[in-house]
N, C-alpha and C positions, 0 to 999 in steps of 0.2 A: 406506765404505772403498774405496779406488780400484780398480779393477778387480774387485769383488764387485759380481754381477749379484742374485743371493738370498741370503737366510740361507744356505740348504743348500750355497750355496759357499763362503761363511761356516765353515761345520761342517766342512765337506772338507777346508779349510785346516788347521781348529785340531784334527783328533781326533785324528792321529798327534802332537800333540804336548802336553809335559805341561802342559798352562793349565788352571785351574779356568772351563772352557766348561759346564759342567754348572748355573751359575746361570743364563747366559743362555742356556740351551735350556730350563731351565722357564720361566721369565719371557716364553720367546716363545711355548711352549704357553698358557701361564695369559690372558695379556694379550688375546686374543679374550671373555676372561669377561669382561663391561661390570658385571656385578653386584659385582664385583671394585672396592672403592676407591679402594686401597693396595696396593702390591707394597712389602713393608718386607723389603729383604738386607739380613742380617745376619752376622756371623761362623759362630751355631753355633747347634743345636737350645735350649741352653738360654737364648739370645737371646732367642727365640723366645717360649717359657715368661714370662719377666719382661717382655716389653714389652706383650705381650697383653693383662697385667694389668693395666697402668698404665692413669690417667684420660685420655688422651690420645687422642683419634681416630681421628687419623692412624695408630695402631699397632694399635688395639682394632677398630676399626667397619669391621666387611668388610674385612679385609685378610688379604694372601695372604702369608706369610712364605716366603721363598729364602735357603736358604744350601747350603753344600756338605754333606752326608751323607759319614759317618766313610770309606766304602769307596771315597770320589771324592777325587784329589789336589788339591793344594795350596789346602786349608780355610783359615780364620778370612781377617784383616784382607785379608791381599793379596786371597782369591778376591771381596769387597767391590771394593776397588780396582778390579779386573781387568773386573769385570760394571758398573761404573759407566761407565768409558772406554769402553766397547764399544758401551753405548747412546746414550754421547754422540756416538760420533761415526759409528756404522753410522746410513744413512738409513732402513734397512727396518723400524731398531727406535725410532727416535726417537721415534715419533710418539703412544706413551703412556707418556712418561718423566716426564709431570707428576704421572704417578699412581704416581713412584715415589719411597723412602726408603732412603737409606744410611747404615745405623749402624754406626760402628767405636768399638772401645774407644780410648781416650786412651792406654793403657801411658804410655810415659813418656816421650813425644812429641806433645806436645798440636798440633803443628804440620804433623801429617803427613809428616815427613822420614823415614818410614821406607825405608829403600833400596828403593824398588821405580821402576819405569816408566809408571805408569799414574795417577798422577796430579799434577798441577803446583801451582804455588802458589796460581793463581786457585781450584784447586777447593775449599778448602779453606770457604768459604761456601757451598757446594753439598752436604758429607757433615755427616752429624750425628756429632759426638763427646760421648763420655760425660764428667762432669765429674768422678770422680776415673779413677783407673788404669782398672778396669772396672766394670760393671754392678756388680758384687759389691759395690763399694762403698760403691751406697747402702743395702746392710743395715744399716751402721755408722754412717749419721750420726745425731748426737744426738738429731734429733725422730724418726726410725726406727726407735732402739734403743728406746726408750720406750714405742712406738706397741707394736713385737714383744711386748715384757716384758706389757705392756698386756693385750693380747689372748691370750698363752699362761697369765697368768696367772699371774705369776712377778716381778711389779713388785717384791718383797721382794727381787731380787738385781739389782736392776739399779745402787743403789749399785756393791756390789763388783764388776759387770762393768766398768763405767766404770771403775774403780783399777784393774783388774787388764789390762783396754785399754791405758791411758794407759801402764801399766806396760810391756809390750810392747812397744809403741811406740819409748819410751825406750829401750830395750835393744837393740832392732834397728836403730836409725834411720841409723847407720854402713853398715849392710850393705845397705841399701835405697836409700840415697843413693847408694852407689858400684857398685847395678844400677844402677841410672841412669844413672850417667856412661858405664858400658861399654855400655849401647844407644848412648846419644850419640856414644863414641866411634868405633861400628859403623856409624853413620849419617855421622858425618861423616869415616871412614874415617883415623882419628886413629892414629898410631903408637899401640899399647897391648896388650901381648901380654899375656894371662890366659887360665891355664886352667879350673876351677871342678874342686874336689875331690868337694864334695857338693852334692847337688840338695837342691830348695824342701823334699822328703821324707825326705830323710836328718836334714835341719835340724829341723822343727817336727813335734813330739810330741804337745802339747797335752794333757799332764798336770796337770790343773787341781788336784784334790785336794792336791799333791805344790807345788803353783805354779810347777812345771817343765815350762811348753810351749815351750821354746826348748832346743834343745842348743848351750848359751852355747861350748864349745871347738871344736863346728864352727862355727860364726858368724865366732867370732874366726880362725880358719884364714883362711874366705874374705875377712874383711875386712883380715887383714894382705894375703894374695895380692895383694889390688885394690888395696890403698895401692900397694905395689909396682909393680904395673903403671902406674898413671899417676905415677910417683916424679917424674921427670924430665919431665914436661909440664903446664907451667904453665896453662895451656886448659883441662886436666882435674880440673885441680888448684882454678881457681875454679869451674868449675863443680860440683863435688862440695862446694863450700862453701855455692852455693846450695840444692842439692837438700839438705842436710842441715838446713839452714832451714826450707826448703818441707815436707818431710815431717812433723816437730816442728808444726809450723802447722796443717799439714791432713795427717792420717794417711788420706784419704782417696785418696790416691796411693802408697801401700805398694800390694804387689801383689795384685791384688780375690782372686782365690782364697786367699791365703792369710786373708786378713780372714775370710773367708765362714766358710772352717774355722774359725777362732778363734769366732765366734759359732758356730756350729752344735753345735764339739763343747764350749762351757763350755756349752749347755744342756743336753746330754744330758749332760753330769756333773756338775754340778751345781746341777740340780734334779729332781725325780721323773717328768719326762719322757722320753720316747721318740717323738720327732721323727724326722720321716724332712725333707730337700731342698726335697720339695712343698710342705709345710704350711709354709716360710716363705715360697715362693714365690707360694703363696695367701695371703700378706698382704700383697704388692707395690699392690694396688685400695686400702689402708687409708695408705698411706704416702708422704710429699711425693718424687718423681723431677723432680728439675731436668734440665731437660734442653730446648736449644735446637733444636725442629723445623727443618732446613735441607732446602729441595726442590734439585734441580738446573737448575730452572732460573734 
């Protein structure tokens, strides 16, 4: 960076102000450790957790995970973003960037347009993205859900989870598509005025016994709202045609955390289990993660 003589003028610069600096001040700590791999940032502790586990290297075998800590500002994708540019193009940290890994979720932008400043179109073969919405999502894919049912012991319900998925699915794929479009339309700074009445938790319940894990009258609120808001913009308007496509196609782009609760809480109600987060997270080592390693350089 022009006119930075050290890191520590580096730090001077960025601590009065609000940037997620706090990845690359571990990363400049750590990166003296040669026993050290991998430096794999990620959004968030439970990144962390799940890529550990995977058969993959690059993420498993001596690596040092960075991400932001809940009490340090501006966490998940952007503070990735932000510690990636920094190493790219400060000289004093370049020089063990090969030993590093950038995994951002997909959300609903597999392009990287998300409004920020720190990264361009080129980098976009340089950060690794997830291939549904987020990590969560590959709880749900088919040879995953099998492999889970598999090993908890529970293969007798993995029929009716599958119906009772597919069913969800359907029923929400309006309201998931037309999140989509208002990220997009946020990203591409589209006329689109929307407020949201209820959040992801107001919404899903996840009363299995009852087959009531969706509160269908708030759903339909938010997705009359968002028909409304892109009423008048045609742009919005096909693209919420395609995302209602895409989702139907692969439910693996619904929003990962809501996915994850939908597996989590139909096994603990129904079946004679008491699961706790962990123990599906310790079966990530048994299960296929596609996932295209991209280094920076």
């Amino acid at each position: 960076m022009a006119g930075m003589n050290s890191f520590a003028d580096f730090f001077k610069t960025q601590v009065k102000n609000p940037l997620p600096v706090g990845m690359v001040m571990k990363y400049n700590t750590y990166r003296v450790d040669k026993t050290i791999k991998h430096f794999v940032f990620v959004e968030g502790s439970s990144d962390e957790v799940f890529y550990k586990n995977t058969t993959y290297k690059e993420l498993a075998d001596y690596s040092k995970y960075i991400f932001q800590n809940y009490e340090e500002k501006n966490g998940g994708k952007e503070s990735v973003f932000y510690a990636y540019h920094q190493l790219k193009n400060d000289k004093n940290l370049q020089s063990d960037i090969d030993r590093c890994v950038f995994i951002v979720d997909r959300d609903w932008d597999n392009s990287l347009k998300s409004k920020n400043k720190w990264v361009v179109k080129k980098d976009e073969n340089h950060i690794t993205v997830t291939l549904g919405h987020s990590m969560e999502c590959y709880f749900l894919e088919n040879d995953n859900v099998k492999v889970i049912f598999q090993e908890l012991g529970i293969s007798n319900l993995l029929e009716d989870f599958n119906k009772t998925y597919i069913d969800f699915i359907n029923k929400t794929s309006n309201y998931w598509a037309l999140k989509a479009v208002m990220q997009y339309a946020f990203n591409s700074q589209s006329t689109c005025y929307y407020k949201k009445t209820y959040d992801f938790g107001d919404i899903f319940k996840y009363d299995f016994t009852k087959k009531e894990y969706i509160d269908m009258s708030k759903v339909d609120l938010e997705v009359r709202n968002m028909e409304k808001a892109i009423s008048g913009n045609e742009d919005l308007k096909r693209y919420y045609s395609v995302w209602k496509k895409k989702i139907l196609e692969q439910p693996r782009l619904i929003r990962g955390h809501n996915a994850f609760d939908f597996l989590y809480q139909y096994i603990n109600t129904m079946s004679n289990l008491r699961i706790r987060t962990k123990d599906l997270f310790d079966l990530v080592n048994k299960m296929y993660v596609d996932i295209t390693i991209r280094t920076p350089l």
